[in-house]
PDB file of N, H, CA, C and O in Angstrom:
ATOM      1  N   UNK A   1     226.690 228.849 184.769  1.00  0.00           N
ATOM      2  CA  UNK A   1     225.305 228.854 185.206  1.00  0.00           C
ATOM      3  C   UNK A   1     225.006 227.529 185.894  1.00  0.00           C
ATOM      4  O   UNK A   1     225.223 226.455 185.333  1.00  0.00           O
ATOM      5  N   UNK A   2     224.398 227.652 187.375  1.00  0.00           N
ATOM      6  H   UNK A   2     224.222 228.524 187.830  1.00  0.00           H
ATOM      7  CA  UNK A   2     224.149 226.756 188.003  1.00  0.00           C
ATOM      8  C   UNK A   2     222.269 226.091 187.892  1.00  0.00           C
ATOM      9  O   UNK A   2     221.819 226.493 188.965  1.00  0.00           O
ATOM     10  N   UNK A   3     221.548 225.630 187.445  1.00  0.00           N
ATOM     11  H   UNK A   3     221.913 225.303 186.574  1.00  0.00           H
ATOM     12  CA  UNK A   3     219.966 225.555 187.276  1.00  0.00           C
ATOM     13  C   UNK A   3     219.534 224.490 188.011  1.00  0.00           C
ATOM     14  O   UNK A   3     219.233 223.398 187.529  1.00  0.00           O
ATOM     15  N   UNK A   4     219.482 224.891 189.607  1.00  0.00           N
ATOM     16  H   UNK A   4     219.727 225.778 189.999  1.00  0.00           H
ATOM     17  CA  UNK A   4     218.925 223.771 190.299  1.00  0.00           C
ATOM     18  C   UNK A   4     217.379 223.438 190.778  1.00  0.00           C
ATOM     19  O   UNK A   4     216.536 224.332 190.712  1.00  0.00           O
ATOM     20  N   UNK A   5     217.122 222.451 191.139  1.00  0.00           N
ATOM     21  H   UNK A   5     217.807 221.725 191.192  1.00  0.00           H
ATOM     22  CA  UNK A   5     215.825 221.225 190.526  1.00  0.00           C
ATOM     23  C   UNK A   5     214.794 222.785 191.074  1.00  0.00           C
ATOM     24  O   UNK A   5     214.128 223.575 190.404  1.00  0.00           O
ATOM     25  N   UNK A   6     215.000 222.727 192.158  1.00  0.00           N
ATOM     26  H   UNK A   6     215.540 222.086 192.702  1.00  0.00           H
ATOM     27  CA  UNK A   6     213.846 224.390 192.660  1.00  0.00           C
ATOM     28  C   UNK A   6     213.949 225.625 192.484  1.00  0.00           C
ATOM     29  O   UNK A   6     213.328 226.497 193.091  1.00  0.00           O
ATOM     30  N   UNK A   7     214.735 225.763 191.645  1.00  0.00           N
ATOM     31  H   UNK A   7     215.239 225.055 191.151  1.00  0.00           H
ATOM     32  CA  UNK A   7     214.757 227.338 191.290  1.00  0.00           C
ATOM     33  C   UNK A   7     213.652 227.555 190.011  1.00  0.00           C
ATOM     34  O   UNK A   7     213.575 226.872 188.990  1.00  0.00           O
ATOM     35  N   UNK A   8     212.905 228.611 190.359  1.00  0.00           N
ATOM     36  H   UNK A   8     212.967 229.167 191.188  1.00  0.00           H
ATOM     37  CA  UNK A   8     211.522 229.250 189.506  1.00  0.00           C
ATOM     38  C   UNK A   8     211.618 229.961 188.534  1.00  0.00           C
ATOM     39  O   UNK A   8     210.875 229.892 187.556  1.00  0.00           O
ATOM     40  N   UNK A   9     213.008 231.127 188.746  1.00  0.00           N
ATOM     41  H   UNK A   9     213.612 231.184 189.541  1.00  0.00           H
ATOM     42  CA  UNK A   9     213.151 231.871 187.986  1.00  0.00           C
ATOM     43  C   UNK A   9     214.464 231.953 187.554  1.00  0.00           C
ATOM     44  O   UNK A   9     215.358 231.411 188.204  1.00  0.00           O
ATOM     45  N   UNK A  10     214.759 232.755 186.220  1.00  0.00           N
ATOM     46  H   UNK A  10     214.033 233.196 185.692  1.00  0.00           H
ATOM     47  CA  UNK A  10     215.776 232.509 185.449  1.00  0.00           C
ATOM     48  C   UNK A  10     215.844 234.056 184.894  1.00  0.00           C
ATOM     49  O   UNK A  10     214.879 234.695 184.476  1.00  0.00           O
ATOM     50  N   UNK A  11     217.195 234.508 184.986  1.00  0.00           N
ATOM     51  H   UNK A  11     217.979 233.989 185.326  1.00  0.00           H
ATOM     52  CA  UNK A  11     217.628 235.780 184.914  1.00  0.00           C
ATOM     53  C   UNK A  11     218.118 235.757 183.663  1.00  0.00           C
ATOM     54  O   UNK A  11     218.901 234.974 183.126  1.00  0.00           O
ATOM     55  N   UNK A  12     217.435 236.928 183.174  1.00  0.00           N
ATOM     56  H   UNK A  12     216.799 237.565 183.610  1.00  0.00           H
ATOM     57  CA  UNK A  12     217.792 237.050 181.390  1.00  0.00           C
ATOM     58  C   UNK A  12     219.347 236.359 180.584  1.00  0.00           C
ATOM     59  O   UNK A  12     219.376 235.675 179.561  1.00  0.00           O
ATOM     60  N   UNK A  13     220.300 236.715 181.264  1.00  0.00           N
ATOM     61  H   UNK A  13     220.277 237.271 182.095  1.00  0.00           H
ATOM     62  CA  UNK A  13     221.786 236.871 181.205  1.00  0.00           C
ATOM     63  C   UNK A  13     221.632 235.139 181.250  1.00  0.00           C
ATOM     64  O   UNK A  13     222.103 234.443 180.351  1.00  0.00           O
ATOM     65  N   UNK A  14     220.924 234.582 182.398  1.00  0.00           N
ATOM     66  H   UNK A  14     220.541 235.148 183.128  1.00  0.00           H
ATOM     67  CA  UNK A  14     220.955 232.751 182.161  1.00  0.00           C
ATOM     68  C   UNK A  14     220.432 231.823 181.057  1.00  0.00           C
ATOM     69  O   UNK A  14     220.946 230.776 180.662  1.00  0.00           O
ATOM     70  N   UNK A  15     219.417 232.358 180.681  1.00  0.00           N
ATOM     71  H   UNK A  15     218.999 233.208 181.002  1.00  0.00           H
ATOM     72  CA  UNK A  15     218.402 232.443 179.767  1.00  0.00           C
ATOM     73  C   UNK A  15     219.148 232.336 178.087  1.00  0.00           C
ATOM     74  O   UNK A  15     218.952 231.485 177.220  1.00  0.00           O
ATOM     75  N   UNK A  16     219.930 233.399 178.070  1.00  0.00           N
ATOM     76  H   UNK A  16     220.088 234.091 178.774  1.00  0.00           H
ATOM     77  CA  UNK A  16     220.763 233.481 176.598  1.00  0.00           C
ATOM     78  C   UNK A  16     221.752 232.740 177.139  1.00  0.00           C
ATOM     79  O   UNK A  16     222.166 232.074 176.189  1.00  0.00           O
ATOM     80  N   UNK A  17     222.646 232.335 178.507  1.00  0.00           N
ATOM     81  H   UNK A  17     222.311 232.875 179.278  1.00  0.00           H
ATOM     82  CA  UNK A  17     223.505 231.422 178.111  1.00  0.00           C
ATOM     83  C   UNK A  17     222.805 230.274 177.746  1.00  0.00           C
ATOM     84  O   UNK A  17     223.206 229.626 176.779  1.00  0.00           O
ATOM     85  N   UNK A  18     221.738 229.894 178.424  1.00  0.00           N
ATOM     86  H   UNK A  18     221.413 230.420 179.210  1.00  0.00           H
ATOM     87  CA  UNK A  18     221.181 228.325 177.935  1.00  0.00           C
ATOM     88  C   UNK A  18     220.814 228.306 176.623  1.00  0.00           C
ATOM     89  O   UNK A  18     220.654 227.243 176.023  1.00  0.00           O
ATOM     90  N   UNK A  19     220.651 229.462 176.074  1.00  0.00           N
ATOM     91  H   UNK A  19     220.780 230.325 176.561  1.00  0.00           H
ATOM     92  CA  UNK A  19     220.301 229.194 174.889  1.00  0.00           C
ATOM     93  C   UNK A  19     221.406 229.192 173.206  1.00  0.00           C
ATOM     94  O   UNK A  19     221.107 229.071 172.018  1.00  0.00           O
ATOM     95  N   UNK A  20     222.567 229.370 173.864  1.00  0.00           N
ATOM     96  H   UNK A  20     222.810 229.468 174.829  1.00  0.00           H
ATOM     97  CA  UNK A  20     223.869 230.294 173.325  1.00  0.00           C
ATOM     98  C   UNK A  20     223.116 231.391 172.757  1.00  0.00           C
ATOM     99  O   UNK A  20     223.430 231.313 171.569  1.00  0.00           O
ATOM    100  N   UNK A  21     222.455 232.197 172.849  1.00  0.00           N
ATOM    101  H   UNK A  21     222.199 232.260 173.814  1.00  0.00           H
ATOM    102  CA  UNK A  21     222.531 233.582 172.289  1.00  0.00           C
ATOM    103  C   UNK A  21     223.160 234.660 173.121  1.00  0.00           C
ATOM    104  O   UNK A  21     223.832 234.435 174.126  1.00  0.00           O
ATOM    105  N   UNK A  22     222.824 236.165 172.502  1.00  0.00           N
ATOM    106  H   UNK A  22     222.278 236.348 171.685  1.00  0.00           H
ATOM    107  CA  UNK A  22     223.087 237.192 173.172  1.00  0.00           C
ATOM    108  C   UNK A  22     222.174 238.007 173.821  1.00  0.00           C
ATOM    109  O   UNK A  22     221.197 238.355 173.157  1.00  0.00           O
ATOM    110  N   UNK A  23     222.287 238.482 175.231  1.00  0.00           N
ATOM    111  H   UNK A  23     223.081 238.199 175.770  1.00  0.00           H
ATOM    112  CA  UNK A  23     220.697 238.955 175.811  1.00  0.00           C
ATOM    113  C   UNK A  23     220.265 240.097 175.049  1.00  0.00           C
ATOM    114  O   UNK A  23     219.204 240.678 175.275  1.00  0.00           O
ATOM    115  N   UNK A  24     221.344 240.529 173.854  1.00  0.00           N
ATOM    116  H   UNK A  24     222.207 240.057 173.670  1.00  0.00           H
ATOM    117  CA  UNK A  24     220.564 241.710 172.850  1.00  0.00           C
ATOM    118  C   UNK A  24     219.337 240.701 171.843  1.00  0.00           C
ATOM    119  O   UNK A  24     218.482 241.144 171.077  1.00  0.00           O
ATOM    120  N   UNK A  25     219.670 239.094 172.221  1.00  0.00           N
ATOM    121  H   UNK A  25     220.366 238.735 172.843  1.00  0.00           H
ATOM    122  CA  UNK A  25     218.545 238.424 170.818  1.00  0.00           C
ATOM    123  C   UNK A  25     217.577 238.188 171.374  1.00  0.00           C
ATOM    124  O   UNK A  25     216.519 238.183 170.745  1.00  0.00           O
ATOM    125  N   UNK A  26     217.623 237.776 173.406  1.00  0.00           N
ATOM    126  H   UNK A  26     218.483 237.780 173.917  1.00  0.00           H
ATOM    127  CA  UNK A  26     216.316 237.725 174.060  1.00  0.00           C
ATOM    128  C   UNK A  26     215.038 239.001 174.199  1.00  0.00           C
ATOM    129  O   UNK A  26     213.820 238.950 174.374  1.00  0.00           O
ATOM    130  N   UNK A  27     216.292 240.418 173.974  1.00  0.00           N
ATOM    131  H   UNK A  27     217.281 240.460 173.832  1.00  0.00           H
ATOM    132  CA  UNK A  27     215.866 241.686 174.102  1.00  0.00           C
ATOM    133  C   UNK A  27     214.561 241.834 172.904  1.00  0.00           C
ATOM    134  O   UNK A  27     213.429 242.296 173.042  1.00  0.00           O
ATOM    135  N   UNK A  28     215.369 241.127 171.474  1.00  0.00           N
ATOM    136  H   UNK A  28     216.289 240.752 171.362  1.00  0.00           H
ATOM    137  CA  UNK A  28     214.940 241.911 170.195  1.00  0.00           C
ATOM    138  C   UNK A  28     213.389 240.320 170.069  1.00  0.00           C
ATOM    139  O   UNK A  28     212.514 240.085 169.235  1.00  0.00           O
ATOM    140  N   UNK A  29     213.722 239.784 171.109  1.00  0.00           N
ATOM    141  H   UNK A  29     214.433 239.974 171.786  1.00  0.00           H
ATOM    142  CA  UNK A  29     212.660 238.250 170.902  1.00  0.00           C
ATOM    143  C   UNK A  29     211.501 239.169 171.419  1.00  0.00           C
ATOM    144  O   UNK A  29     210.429 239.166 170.814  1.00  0.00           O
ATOM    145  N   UNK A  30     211.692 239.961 172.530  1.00  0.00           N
ATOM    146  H   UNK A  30     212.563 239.964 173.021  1.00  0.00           H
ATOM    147  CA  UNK A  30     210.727 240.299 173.589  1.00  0.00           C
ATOM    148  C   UNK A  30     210.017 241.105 173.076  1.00  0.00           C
ATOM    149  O   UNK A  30     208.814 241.058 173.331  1.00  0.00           O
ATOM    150  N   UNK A  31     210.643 242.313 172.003  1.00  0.00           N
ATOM    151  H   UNK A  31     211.621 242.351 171.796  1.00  0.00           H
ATOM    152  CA  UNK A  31     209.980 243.338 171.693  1.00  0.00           C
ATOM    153  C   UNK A  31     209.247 243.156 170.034  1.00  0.00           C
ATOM    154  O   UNK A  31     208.908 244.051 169.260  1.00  0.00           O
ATOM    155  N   UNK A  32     209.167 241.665 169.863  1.00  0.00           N
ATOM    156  H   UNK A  32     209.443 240.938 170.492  1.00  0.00           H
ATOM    157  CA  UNK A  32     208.795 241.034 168.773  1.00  0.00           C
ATOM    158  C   UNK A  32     207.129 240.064 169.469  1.00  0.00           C
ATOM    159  O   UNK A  32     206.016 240.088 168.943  1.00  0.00           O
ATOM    160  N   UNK A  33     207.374 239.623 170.226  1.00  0.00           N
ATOM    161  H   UNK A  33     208.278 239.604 170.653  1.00  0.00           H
ATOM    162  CA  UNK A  33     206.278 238.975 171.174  1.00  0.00           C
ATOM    163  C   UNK A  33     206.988 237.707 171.070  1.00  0.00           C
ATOM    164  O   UNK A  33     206.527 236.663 171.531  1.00  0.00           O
ATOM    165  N   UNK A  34     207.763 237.765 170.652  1.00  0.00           N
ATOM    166  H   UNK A  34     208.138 238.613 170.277  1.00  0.00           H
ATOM    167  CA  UNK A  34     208.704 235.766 170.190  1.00  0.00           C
ATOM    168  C   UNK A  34     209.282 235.384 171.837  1.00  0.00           C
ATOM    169  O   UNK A  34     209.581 236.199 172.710  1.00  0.00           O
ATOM    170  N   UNK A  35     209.310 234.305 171.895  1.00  0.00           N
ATOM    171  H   UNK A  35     209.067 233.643 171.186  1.00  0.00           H
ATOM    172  CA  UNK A  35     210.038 234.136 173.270  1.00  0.00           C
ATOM    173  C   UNK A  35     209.242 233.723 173.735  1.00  0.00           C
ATOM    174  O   UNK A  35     208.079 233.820 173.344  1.00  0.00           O
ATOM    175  N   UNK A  36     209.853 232.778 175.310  1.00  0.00           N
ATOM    176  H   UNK A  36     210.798 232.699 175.628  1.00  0.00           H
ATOM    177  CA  UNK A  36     209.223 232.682 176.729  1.00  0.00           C
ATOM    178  C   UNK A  36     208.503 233.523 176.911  1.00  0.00           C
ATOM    179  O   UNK A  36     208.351 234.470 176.140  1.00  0.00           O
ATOM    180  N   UNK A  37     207.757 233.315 178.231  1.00  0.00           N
ATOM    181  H   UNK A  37     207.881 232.545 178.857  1.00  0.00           H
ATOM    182  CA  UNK A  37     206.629 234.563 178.549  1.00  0.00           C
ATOM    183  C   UNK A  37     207.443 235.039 179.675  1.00  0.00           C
ATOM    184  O   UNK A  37     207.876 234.143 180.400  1.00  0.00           O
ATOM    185  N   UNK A  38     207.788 236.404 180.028  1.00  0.00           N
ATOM    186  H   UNK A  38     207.436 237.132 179.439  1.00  0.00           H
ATOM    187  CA  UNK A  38     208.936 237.148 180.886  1.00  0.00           C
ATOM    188  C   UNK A  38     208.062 238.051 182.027  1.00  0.00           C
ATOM    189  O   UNK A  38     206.883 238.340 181.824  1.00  0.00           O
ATOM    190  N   UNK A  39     208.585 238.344 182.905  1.00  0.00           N
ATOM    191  H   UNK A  39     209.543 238.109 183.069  1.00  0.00           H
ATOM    192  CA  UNK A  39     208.843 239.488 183.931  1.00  0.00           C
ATOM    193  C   UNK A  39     209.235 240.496 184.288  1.00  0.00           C
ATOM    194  O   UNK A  39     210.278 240.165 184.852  1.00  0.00           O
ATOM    195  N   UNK A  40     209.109 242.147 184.424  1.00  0.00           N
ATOM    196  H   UNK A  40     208.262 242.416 183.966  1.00  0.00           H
ATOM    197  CA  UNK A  40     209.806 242.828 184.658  1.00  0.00           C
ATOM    198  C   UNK A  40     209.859 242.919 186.293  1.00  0.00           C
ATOM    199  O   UNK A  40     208.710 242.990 186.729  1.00  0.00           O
ATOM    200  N   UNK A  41     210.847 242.939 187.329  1.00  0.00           N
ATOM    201  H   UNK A  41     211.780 242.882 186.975  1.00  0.00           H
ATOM    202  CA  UNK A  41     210.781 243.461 188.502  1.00  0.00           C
ATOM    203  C   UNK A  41     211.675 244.099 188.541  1.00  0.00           C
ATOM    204  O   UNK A  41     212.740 243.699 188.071  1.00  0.00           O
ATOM    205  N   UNK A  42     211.590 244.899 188.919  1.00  0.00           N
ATOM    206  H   UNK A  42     210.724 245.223 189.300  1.00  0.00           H
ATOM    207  CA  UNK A  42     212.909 246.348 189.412  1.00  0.00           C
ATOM    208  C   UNK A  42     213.570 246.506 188.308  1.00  0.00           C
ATOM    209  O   UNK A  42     214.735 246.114 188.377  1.00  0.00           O
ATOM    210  N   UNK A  43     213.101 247.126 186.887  1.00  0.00           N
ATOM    211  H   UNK A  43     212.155 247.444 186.830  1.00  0.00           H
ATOM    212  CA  UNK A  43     213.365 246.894 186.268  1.00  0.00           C
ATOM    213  C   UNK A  43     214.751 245.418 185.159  1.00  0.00           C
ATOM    214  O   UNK A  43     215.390 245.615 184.126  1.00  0.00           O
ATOM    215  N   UNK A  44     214.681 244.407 185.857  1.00  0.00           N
ATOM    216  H   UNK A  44     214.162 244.246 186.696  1.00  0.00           H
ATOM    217  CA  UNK A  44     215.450 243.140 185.444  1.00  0.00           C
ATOM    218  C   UNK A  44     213.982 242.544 184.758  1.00  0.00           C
ATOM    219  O   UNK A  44     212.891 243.101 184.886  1.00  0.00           O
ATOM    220  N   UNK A  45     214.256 241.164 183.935  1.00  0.00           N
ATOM    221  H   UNK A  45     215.142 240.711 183.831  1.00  0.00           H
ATOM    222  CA  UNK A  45     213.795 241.016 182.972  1.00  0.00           C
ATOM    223  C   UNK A  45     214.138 239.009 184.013  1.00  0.00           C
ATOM    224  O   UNK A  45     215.284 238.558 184.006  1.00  0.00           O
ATOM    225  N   UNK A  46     212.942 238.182 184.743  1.00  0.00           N
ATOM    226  H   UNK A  46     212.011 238.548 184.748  1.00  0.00           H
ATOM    227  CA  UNK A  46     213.070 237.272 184.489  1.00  0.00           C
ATOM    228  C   UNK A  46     212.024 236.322 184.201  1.00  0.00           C
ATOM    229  O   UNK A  46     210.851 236.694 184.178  1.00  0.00           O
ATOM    230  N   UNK A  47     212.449 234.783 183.915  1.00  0.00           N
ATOM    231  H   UNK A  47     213.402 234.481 183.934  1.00  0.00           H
ATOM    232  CA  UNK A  47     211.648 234.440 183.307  1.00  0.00           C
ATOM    233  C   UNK A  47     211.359 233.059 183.783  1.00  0.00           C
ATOM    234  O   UNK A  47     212.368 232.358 183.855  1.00  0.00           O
ATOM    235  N   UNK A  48     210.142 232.438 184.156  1.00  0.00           N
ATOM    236  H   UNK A  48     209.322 233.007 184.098  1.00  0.00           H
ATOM    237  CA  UNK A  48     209.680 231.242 185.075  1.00  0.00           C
ATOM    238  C   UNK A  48     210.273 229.833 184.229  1.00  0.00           C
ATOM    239  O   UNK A  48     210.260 229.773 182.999  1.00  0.00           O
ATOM    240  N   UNK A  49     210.664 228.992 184.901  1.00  0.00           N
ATOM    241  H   UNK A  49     210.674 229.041 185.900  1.00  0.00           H
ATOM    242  CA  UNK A  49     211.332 227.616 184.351  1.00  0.00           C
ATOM    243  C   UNK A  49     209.686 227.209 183.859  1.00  0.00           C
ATOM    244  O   UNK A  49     209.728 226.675 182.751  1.00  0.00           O
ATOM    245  N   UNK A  50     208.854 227.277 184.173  1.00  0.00           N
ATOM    246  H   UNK A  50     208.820 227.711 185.073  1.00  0.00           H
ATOM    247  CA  UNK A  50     207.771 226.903 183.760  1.00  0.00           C
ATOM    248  C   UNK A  50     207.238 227.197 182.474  1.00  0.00           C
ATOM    249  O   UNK A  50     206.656 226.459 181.679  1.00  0.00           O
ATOM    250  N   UNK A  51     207.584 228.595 182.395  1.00  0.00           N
ATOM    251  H   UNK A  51     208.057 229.195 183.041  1.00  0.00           H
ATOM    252  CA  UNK A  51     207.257 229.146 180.645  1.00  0.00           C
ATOM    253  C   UNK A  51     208.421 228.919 179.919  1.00  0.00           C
ATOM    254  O   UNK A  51     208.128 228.838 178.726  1.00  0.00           O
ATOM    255  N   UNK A  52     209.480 228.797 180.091  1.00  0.00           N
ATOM    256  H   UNK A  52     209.718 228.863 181.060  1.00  0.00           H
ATOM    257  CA  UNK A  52     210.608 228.273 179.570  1.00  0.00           C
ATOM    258  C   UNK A  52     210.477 227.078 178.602  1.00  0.00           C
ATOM    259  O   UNK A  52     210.415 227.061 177.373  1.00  0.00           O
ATOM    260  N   UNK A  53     210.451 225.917 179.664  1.00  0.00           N
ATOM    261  H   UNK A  53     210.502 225.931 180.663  1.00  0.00           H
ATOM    262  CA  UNK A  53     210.137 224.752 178.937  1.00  0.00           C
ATOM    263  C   UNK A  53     208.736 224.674 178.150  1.00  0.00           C
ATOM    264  O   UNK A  53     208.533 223.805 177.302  1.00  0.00           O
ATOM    265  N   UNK A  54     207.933 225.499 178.443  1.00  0.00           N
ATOM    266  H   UNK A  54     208.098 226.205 179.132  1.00  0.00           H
ATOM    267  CA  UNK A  54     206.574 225.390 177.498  1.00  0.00           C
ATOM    268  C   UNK A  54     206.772 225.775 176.543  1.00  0.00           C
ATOM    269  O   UNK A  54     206.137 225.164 175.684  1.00  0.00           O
ATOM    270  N   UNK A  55     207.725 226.990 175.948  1.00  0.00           N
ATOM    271  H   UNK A  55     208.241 227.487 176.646  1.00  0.00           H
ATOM    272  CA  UNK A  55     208.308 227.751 175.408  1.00  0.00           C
ATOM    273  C   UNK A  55     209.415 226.272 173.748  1.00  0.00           C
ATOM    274  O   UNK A  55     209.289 226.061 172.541  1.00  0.00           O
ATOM    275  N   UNK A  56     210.055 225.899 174.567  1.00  0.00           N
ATOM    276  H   UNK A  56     210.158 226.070 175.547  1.00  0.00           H
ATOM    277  CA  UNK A  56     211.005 225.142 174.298  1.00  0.00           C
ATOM    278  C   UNK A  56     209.902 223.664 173.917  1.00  0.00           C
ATOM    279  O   UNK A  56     210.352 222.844 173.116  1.00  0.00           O
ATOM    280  N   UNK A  57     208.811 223.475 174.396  1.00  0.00           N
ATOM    281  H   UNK A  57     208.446 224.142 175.046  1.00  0.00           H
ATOM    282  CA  UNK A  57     208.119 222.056 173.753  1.00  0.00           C
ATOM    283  C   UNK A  57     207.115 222.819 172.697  1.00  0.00           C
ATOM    284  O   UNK A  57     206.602 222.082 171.856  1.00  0.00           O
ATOM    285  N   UNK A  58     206.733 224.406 172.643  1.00  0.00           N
ATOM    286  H   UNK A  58     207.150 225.005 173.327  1.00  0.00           H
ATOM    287  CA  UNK A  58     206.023 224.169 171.224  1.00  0.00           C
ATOM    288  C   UNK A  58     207.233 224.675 169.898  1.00  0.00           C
ATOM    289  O   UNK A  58     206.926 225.029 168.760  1.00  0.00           O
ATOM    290  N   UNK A  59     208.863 224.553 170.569  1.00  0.00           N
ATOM    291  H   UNK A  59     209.113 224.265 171.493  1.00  0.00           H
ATOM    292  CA  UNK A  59     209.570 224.797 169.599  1.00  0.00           C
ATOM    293  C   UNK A  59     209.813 223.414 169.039  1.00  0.00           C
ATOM    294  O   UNK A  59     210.114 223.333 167.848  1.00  0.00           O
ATOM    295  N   UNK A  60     209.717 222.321 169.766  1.00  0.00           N
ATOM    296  H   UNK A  60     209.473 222.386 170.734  1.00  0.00           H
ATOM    297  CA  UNK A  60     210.259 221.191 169.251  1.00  0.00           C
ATOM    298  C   UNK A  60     209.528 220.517 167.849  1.00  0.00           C
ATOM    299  O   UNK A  60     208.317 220.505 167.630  1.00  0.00           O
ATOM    300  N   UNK A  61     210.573 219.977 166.987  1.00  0.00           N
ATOM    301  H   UNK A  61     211.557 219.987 167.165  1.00  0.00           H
ATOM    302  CA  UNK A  61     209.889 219.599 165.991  1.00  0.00           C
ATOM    303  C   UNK A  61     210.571 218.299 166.171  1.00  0.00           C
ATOM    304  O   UNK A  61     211.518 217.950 166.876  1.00  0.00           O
ATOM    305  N   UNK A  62     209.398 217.355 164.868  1.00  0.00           N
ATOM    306  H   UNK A  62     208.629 217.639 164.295  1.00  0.00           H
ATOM    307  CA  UNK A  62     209.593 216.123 164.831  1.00  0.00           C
ATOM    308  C   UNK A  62     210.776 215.940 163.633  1.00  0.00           C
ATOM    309  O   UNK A  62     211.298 216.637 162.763  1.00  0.00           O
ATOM    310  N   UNK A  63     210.835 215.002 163.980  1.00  0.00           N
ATOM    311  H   UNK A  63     210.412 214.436 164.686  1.00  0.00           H
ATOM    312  CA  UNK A  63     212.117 214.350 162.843  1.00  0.00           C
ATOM    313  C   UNK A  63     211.998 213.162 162.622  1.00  0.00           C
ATOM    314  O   UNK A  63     210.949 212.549 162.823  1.00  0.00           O
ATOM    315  N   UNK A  64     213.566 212.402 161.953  1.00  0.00           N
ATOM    316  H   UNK A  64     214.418 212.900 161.788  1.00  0.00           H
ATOM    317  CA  UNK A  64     213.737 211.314 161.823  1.00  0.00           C
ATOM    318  C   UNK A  64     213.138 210.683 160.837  1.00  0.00           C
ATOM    319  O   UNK A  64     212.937 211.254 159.765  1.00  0.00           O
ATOM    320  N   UNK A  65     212.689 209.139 161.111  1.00  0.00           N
ATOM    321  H   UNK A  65     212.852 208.675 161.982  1.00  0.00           H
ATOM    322  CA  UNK A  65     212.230 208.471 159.670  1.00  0.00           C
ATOM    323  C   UNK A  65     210.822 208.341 159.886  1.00  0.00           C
ATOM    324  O   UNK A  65     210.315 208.792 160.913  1.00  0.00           O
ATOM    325  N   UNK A  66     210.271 207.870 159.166  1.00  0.00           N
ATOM    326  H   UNK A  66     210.682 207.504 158.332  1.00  0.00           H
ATOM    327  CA  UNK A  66     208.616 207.828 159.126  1.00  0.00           C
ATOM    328  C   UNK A  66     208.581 206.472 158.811  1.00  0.00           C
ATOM    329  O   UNK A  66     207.500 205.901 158.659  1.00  0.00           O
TER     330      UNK A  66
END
């Protein structure tokens, strides 16, 4: 998978490699409401670098020492 600085959208199949899963766990995320916020066109499934990372900063948790 190549993810360059201007590309918008992200094709399911890219999506689970970045994430190591399987696009059956993005499938079973989607029909849960869990996940990025997605797209259907022609029937394919993609998904904006924009909701991605929004996606990915309210997953982040804090750590470390206090």
């Amino acid at each position: 998978m190549r993810l360059d600085e201007d590309r918008q959208f992200i094709a399911e199949a890219d999506l689970a490699f970045r994430y190591g899963k399987a696009v059956r766990t993005l499938q079973r995320w989607r029909a849960k409401g869990y996940g990025p916020t997605f797209m259907r066109i022609g029937g394919s499934i993609f998904y904006r670098l924009e909701d991605i990372e929004e996606f990915e900063a309210r997953m982040r948790r804090g750590g470390g020492s206090q």
